[in-house]
N, C-alpha and C positions, 0 to 999 in steps of 0.2 A: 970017626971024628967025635972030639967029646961035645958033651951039650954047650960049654961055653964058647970052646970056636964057632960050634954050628953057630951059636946068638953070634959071635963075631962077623962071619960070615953074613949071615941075613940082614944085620946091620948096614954091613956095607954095600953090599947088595944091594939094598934098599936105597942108602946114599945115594950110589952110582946110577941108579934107572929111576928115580926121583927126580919128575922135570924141572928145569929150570925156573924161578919165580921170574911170573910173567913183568914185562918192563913197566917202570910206572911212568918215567917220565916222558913219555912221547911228545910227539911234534904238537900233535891235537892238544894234550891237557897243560902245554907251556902259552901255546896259544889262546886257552882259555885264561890262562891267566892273564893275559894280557888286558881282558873285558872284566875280570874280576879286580885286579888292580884301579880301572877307570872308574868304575862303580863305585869302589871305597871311598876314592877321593870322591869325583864328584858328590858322594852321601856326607861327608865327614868336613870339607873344608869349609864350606859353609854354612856348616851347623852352630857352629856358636855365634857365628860373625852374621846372620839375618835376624838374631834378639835384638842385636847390639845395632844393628845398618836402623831397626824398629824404634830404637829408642830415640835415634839419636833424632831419628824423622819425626818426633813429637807424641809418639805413639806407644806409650809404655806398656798398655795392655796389649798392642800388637804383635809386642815380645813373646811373650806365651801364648796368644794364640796363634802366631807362625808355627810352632813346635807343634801343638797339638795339634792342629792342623795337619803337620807334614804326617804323622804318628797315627793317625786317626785313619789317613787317608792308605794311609799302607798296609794299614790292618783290613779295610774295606777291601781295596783294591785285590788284595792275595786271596782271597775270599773267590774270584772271578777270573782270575788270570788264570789257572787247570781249563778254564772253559777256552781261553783265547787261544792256549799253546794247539788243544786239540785241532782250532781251524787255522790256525797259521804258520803253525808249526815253531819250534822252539827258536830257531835261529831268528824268524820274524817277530817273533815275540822277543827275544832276548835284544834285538837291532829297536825295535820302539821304545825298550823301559832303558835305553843308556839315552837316544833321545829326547825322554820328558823327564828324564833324569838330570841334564845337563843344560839343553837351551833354553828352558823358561827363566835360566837365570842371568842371560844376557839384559833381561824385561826389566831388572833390579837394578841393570846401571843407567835405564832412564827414566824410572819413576820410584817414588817411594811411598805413594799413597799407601794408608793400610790394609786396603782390600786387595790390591794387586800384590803384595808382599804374601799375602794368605793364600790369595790363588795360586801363584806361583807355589806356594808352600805344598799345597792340595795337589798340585801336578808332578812334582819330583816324589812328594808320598806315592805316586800309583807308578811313577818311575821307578822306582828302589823296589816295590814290590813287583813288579814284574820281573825287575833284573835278576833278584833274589831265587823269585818260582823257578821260574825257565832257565834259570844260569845254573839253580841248581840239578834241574832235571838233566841236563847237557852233563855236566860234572860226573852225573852219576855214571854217564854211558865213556867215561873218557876211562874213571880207573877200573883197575881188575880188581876182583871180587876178592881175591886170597892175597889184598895189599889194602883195603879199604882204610883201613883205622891210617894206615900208614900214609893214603893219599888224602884222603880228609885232616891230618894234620898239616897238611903240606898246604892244603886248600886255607885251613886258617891263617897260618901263617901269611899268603898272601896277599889275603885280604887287611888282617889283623895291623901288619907291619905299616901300610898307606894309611891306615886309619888312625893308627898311632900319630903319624907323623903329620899328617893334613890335618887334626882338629886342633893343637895348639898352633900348629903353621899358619892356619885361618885369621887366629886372633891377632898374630902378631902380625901377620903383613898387612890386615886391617888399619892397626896402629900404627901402622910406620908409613903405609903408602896408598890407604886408602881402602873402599871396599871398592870401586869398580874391578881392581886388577884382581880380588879374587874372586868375583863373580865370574870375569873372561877366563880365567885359568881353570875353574871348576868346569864350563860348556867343552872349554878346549881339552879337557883329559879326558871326559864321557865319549864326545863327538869322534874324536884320534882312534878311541877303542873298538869304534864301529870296522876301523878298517881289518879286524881282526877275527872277524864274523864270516867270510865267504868259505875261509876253511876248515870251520868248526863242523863237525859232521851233524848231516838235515837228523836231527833226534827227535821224534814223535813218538814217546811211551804209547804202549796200547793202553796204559792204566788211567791216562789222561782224562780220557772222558768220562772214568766213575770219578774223578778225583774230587769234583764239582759237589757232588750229594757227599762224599767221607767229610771236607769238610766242614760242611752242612751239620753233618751227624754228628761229627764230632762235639759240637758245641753241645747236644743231650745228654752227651758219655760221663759221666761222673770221672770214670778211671782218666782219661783224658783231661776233664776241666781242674780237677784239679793240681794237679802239678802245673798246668796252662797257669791257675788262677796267682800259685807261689812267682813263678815266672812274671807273670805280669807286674807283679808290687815289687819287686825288684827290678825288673826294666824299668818303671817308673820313677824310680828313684835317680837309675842312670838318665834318664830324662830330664828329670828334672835339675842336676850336676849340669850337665854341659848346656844350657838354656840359661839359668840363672847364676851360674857362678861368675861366669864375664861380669856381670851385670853388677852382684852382689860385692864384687871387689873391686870397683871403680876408684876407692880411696886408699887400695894398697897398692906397691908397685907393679908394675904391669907379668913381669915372670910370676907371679904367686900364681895368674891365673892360670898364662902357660904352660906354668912346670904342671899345675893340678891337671889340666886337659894333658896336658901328655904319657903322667903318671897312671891315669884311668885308664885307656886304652891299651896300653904296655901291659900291665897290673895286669888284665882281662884276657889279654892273648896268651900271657904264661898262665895263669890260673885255668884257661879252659883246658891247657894240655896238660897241666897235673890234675885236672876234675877227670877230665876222660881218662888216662891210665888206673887214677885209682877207682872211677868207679865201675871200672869193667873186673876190678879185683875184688871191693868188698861189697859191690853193689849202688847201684845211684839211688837210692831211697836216703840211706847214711849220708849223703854229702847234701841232701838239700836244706835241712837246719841249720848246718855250718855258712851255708852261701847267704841264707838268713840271717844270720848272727851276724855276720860279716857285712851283708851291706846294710843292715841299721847302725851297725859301730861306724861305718863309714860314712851313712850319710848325716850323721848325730854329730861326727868330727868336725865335719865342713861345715856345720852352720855357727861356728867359731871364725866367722872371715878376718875377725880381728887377730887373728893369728897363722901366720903363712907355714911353718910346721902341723899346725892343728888340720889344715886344708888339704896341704898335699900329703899329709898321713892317712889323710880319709878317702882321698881320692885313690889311693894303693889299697885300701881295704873295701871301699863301695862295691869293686869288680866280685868282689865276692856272690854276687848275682849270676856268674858267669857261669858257678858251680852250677847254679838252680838252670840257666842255660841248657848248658852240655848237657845235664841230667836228664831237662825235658826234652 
């Protein structure tokens, strides 16, 4: 036989007793979607529309401080929830953060003091970060290792697509039929998702219980803090967009603000799937000044609210954080 049959041969060979790639979409990680779906919303629908419920309650600085608030509290909170999964294990933990995720905002359709509006804030913040920890620790035991990039885009997507769609959704059914209905509608797609939890498999990393001191440590680690620290002023930015842009365009018509909250989050879900493909090619070091660059053009754009082109151009360019995201 000559050398190239033989490579032909061994080729096929190879082909033919080369196992099958393992499945991705099983029952368990459709099911997880189901909770990751409920999460988005409940984080997203009423995120613009608790500045705006702030304002209208006589309370303009309760506007930003709900946000910070929510933001502050979830940074804390993730901080502590590796210690909680370890004793309760992931599915109790992942079943409590879609509950303080969801029901403290039924509290909204009967009071609007500003200190209640902040606690509730503080409570969905330690919500979202528990859903986040533990939903992702879950996630991780759902897909197979030789399909990862392939089920983590899948993962964003699902999340990505609710969020897109609930945060200008929020504004506008605010404006047309009030805030209690999306207060109830936000509890009722958290609470729904719970029923989607008994057949999520009991997942208890052994890693869980150093998880607590890494990241602890982490926050000492130079090579860590700073890519965390780019990260940061770029999430900040996207904070500060969906917080004050309702607010800030009060005297345009009401889609400027919608189309801009829709455009961000859209913008952000394709940009992270083109930041991840190319930086697993040239490297994620390379794309963090671009995601940079990007969201200061963006959020330099937006603060033209006198012009609804200028806003939703910026709002498609601010995701450029998103690069700095996927990177870190």
């Amino acid at each position: 036989m000559s050398r190239s049959a033989h490579s032909v041969f061994a080729m096929t060979t190879e082909l033919l007793t080369r196992p099958a790639p393992a499945r991705l979409l099983s029952r368990a990680l459709l099911l997880r979607f189901v909770s990751i779906v409920g999460s988005s919303i409940g984080f997203y629908l009423p995120l613009s529309v608790v500045p705006l419920f702030a304002q209208q309650a006589g309370s303009s600085g309760g506007a930003g401080l709900a946000t910070v608030a929510l933001l502050l509290a979830t940074v804390a909170c993730e901080l502590v929830t590796p210690r909680l999964i370890h004793r309760i294990g992931c599915r109790w933990a992942l079943a409590c953060g879609l509950v303080l995720l969801g029901a403290p905002t039924l509290v909204l359709t009967v009071s609007a003091d500003t200190w209640v509006i902040v606690a509730v804030s503080v409570v969905r913040g330690c919500g979202f970060a528990i859903c986040a920890v533990a939903g992702g620790a879950i996630t991780a035991t759902l897909i197979p290792a030789d399909r990862r990039g392939e089920g983590l885009a899948l993962v964003g997507i699902a999340s990505g697509i609710p969020g897109t769609l609930a945060l200008p959704a929020g504004v506008w059914a605010a404006a047309h039929w009030g805030y209690e209905p999306v207060f109830v509608v936000t509890a009722a797609a958290t609470l729904l998702a719970l029923l989607s939890l008994p057949s999520l498999p009991r997942s208890t990393p052994a890693a869980t219980a150093q998880n607590h001191h890494s990241v602890l440590t982490g926050l000492r680690n130079g090579q860590i803090m700073r890519p965390a620290t780019i990260f940061a002023a770029a999430a900040a930015a996207a904070g500060v967009l969906v917080t004050f842009l309702p607010l800030a365009t009060t005297d345009r018509p009401a889609w400027v603000a919608a189309a801009a909250l829709l455009a961000q989050p859209a913008a952000s879900t394709v940009a992270r799937l083109i930041a991840g493909r190319i930086g697993d090619r040239i490297g994620p070091a390379r794309l963090l000044p671009c995601g940079l660059v990007l969201a200061v053009a963006g959020t330099a754009a937006i603060a033209a609210t006198g012009t609804p082109s200028a806003v939703i151009g910026g709002a498609v360019l601010a995701p450029g954080s998103a690069c700095c995201r996927t990177q870190h």
